[in-house]
N, C-alpha and C positions, 0 to 999 in steps of 0.2 A: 522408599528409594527415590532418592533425585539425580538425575542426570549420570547415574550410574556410580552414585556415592549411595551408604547407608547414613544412617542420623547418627551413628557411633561414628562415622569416619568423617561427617562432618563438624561432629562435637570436638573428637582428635585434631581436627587441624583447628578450629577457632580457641582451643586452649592452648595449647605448643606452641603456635605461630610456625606450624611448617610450611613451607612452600606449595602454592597447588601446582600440580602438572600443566603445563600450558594446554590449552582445552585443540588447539591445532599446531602445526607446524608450520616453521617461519622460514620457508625456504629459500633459498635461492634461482632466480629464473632458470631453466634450463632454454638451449637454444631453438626447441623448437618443440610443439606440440601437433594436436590433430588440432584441437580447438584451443583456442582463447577468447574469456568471455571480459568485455571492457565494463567494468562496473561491478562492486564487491559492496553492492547491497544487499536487500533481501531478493532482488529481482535475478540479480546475477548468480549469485551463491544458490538460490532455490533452483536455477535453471543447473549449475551443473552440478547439484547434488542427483537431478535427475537423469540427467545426461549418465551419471555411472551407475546408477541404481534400475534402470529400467530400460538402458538400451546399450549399457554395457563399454562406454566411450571415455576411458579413465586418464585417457592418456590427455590433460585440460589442464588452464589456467587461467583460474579467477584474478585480472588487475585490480587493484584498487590503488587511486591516487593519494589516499588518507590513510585511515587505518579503519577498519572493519567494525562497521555502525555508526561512522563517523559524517554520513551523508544524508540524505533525505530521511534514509532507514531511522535516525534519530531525529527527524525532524518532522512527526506527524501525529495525529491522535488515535491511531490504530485502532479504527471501528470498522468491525467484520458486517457486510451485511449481503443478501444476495436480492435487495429491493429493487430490482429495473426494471422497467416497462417493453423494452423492444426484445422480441426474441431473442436474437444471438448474444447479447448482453446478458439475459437472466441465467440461459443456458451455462454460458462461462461462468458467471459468480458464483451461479446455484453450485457447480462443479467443483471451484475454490473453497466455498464454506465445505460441502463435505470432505476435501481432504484436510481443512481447519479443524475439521469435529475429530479426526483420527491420528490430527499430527503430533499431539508430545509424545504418543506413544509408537507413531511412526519415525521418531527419529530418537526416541527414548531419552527426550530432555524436553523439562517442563515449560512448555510458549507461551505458560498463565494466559488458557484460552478461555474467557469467562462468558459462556451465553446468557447473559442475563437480561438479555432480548432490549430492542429496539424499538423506540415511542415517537413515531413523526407525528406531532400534532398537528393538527386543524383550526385556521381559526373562523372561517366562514363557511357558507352553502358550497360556491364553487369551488371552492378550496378541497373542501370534504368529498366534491363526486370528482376532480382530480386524483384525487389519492385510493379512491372508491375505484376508479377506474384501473390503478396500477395494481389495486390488491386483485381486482378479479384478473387482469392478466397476469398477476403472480400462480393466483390458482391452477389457472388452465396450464401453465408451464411445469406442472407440480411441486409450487415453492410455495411453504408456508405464508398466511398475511391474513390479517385477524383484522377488523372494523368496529370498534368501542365506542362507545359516548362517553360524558365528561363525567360523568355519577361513575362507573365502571374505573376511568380512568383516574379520577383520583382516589377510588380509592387502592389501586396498584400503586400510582406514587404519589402517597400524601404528600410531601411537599411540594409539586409542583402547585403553582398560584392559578387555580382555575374560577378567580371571582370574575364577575359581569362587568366590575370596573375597573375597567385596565382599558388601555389604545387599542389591543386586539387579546379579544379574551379569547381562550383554551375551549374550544365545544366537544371534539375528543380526539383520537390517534388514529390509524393504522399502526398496529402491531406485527412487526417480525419476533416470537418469542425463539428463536433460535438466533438470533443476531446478538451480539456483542461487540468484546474488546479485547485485546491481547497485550500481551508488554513486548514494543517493538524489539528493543534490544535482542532478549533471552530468542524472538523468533530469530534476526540476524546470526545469533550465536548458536542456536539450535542445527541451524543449517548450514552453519562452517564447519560445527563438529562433525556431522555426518556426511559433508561431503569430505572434508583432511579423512575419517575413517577409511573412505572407496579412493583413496589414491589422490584426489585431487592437490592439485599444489593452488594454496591463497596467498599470495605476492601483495605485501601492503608496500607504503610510499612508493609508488610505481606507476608515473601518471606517460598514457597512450600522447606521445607529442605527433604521432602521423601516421595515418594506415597505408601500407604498401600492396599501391595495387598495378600489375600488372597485364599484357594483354588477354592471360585469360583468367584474371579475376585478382581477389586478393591472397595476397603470399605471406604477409603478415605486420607486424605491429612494431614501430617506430616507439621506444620508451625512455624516461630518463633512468633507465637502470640498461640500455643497450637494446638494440635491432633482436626481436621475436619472433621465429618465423611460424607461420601457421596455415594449413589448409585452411580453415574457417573461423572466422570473427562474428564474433556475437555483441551486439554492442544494447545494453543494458544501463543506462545512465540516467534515466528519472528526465530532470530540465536540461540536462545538457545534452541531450542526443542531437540537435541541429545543428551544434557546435562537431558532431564528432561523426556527423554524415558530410557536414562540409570539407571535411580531409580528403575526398573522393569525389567530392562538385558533387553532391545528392543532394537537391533540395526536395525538403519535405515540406509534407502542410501542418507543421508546427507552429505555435507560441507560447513563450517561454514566460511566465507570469509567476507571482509571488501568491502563497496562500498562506494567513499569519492563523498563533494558537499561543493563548498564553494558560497558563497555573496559577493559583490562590497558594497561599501558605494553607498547609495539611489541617486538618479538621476533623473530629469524631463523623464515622460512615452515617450517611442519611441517604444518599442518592446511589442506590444498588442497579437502575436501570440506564437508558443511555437514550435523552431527551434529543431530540432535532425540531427545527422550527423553518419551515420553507420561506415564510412569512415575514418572521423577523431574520432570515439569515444567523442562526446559534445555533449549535448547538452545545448539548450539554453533558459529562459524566464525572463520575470520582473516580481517582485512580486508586489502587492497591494502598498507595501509601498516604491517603487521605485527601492530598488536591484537587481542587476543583478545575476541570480542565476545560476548557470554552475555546470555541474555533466558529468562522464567522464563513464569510466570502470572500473572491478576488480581492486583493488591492487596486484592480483594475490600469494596472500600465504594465509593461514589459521589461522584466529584469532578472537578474542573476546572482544580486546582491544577499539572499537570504537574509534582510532585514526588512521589516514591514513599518508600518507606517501608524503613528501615536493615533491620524484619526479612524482608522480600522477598530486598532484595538479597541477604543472609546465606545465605537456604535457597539461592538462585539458586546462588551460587560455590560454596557446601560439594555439589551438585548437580552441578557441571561440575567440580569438583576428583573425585567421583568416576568421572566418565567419562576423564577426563584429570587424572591423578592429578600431573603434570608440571608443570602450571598453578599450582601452589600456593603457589610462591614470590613470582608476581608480583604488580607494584604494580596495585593500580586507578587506573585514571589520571582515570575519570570516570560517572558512571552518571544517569542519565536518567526520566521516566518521558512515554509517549504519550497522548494523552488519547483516549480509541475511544471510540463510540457502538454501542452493542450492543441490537441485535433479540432479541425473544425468541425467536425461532428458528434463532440464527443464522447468517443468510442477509441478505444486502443487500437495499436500498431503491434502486432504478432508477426511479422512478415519474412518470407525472404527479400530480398531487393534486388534492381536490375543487375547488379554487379556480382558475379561468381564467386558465394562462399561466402558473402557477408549476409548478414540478418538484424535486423532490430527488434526491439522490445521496448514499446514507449508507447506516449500519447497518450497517457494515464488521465488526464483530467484528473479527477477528484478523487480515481478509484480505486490509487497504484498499490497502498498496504494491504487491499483486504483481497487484491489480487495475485497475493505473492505464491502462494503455492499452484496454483489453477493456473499461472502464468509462466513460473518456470516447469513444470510437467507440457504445458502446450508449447514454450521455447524450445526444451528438449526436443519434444518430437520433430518440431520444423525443421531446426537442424542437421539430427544424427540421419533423419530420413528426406531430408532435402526438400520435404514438403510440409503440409499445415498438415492439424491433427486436425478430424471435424469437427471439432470447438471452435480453435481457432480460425478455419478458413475464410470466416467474412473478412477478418480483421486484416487482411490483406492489403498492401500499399495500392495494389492494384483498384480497389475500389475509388479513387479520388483523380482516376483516371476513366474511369468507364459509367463512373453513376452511382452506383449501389450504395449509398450510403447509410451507414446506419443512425440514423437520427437521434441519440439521447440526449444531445443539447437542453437543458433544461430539465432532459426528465427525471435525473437523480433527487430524491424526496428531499435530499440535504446534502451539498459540500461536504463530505468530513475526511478531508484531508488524502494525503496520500503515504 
């Protein structure tokens, strides 16, 4: 059974050529809701799939200014992991990966969740009691993290290039063997279908031109499809939440930065695990349909352009050519860049905000796909209940006002994407 087809009833329509059912409905705005959530990502869609599943608030509308998938959601390398170093970080991830491990059959359509677990490599002393250090406060937090040498390590993945003669040789990994990848799309779509299932209405070409706020808070949402009115706004938008707090004079401690990812032309499967390198800035996996998928670092300047930059990519592949020396021959078949919004700390943005009835979900840094269900379940809660869940509560705007920061600046073992 897939997504609530049989193999016979997907054999019937790929011989007939019958029409599939639209998997959601395409509605038209109505004039007013309790909520409107601005962003028909995974972040927005997860959030009010749970908003009607778990706190009963159906009466919502997911915008989206494109069409659904059509934004960061399809613009990242979708690697799950719950590897962090600072508590309220592991807490959260650790939380997102288990509703990851529960969700195609939580929403009974397949998110092709693949744990084929997670290889940060090492390539020095200090390097190794860095990552020594995150796996033993992975333990304490009760998350998986395993410590291998190079003998161990290669032979989980033969082809990684673990000789002596290379610029920076391979000495061995920390292992997440619960960590993986997912296929961004089918999650995006997994969670349109189940939230259109609980009533929800998903409004595509429908972009938010000004949020309506008045003296005592926001009333609702200015669009190019007419004036929405709403008790509460949820605003959900990946790199452009600074653009869309400024409609209300909210400055955040945002920057708005490109992170590129390109693909090879498809390839007989060799690489079943999901490589990362601190070191060299790469990492590395195959997808489903054979590509070799590689993503690096920042481009390092400020933008919105979702195009990245030839000398990115360059370091990127001469970086994964030498972890996989093998790779070298192949074609690029295409490369990409994400558009994040980055905390100074970090750490995400779960919050309510000073202004009555609005909330954001942002500041993802590097973290934003593998935080999609752990993030719309903790968005849910802040909202329908006007407060944080205890997941959520550091992640508060308030902290970058009184101190408390949560520092993981740097402490992610690898970049990989959002």
């Amino acid at each position: 059974m897939v997504a609530g087809y049989s193999i016979w009833s997907l054999a019937r329509h790929a011989l007939t050529g019958q029409n599939w059912p639209a998997a959601w409905r395409d509605p038209e705005p109505r004039r007013s809701y309790d909520v409107v959530i601005v962003g028909g990502g995974g972040h927005g869609l997860a959030t009010a799939y749970y908003l009607a599943r778990h706190h009963d608030v159906r009466n919502v509308a997911v915008l989206e200014k494109g069409w659904i998938g059509g934004g960061n959601s399809g613009r990242n390398t979708a690697i799950v992991r719950s590897t962090y170093l600072v508590d309220a970080n592991a807490r959260f991830y650790e939380h997102s990966l288990k509703l990851w491990e529960g969700l195609t059959a939580e929403l009974n359509y397949n998110v092709m969740f693949s744990q084929r677990g997670l290889y940060n490599v090492f390539h020095g002393a200090r390097e190794r009691e860095t990552l020594a250090r995150r796996q033993n406060a992975m333990r304490l937090n009760g998350i998986d993290g395993e410590l291998i040498g190079r003998e161990q390590l290669k032979a989980e993945v033969p082809e990684l290039n673990v000789s002596s003669d290379v610029r920076l040789p391979v000495l061995g990994a920390v292992v997440q063997r619960r960590g993986g990848s997912a296929r961004h799309d089918a999650v995006v779509w997994g969670f349109a279908r189940a939230a259109n299932a609980l009533g929800i209405d998903i409004i595509q070409n429908c972009e938010v031109t000004a949020i309506n706020r008045g003296p005592s808070g926001v009333g609702g949402v200015e669009t190019s499809r007419g004036f929405i009115a709403a008790r509460k706004v949820g605003i959900a938008v990946a790199g452009h939440t600074s653009t869309l707090a400024a409609m209300v004079d909210l400055r955040l401690p945002l920057e708005t930065h490109l992170l590129q990812a390109c693909v090879t032309e498809p390839v007989k499967p060799f690489l079943d695990r999901v490589v990362t390198s601190s070191a060299l800035h790469v990492y590395v996996s195959q997808t489903d349909k054979g590509e070799v998928l590689i993503g690096g670092d920042l481009d390092g300047y400020n933008s919105y352009s979702q195009r990245g930059s030839f000398r990115v990519t360059e370091e990127n592949l001469a970086n994964a050519i030498e972890l996989f020396p093998q790779i070298s021959r192949l074609k690029l078949m295409r490369h990409w860049a994400g558009v994040m919004d980055m905390t100074m700390d970090g750490s995400p943005l779960i919050t309510k905000t000073p202004i009555s009835g609005l909330y954001i979900d942002g500041g993802w840094c590097y973290g934003g796909f593998k935080a999609i269900p752990g993030s719309g379940y903790c968005f849910a809660h802040t909202i329908a209940r006007d407060e944080p869940h205890p997941i959520n509560a550091p992640f508060s705007l308030d902290r970058f006002r009184h101190g408390p920061l949560i520092n993981e600046r740097g402490a992610p073992p690898m970049p990989n994407a959002h």
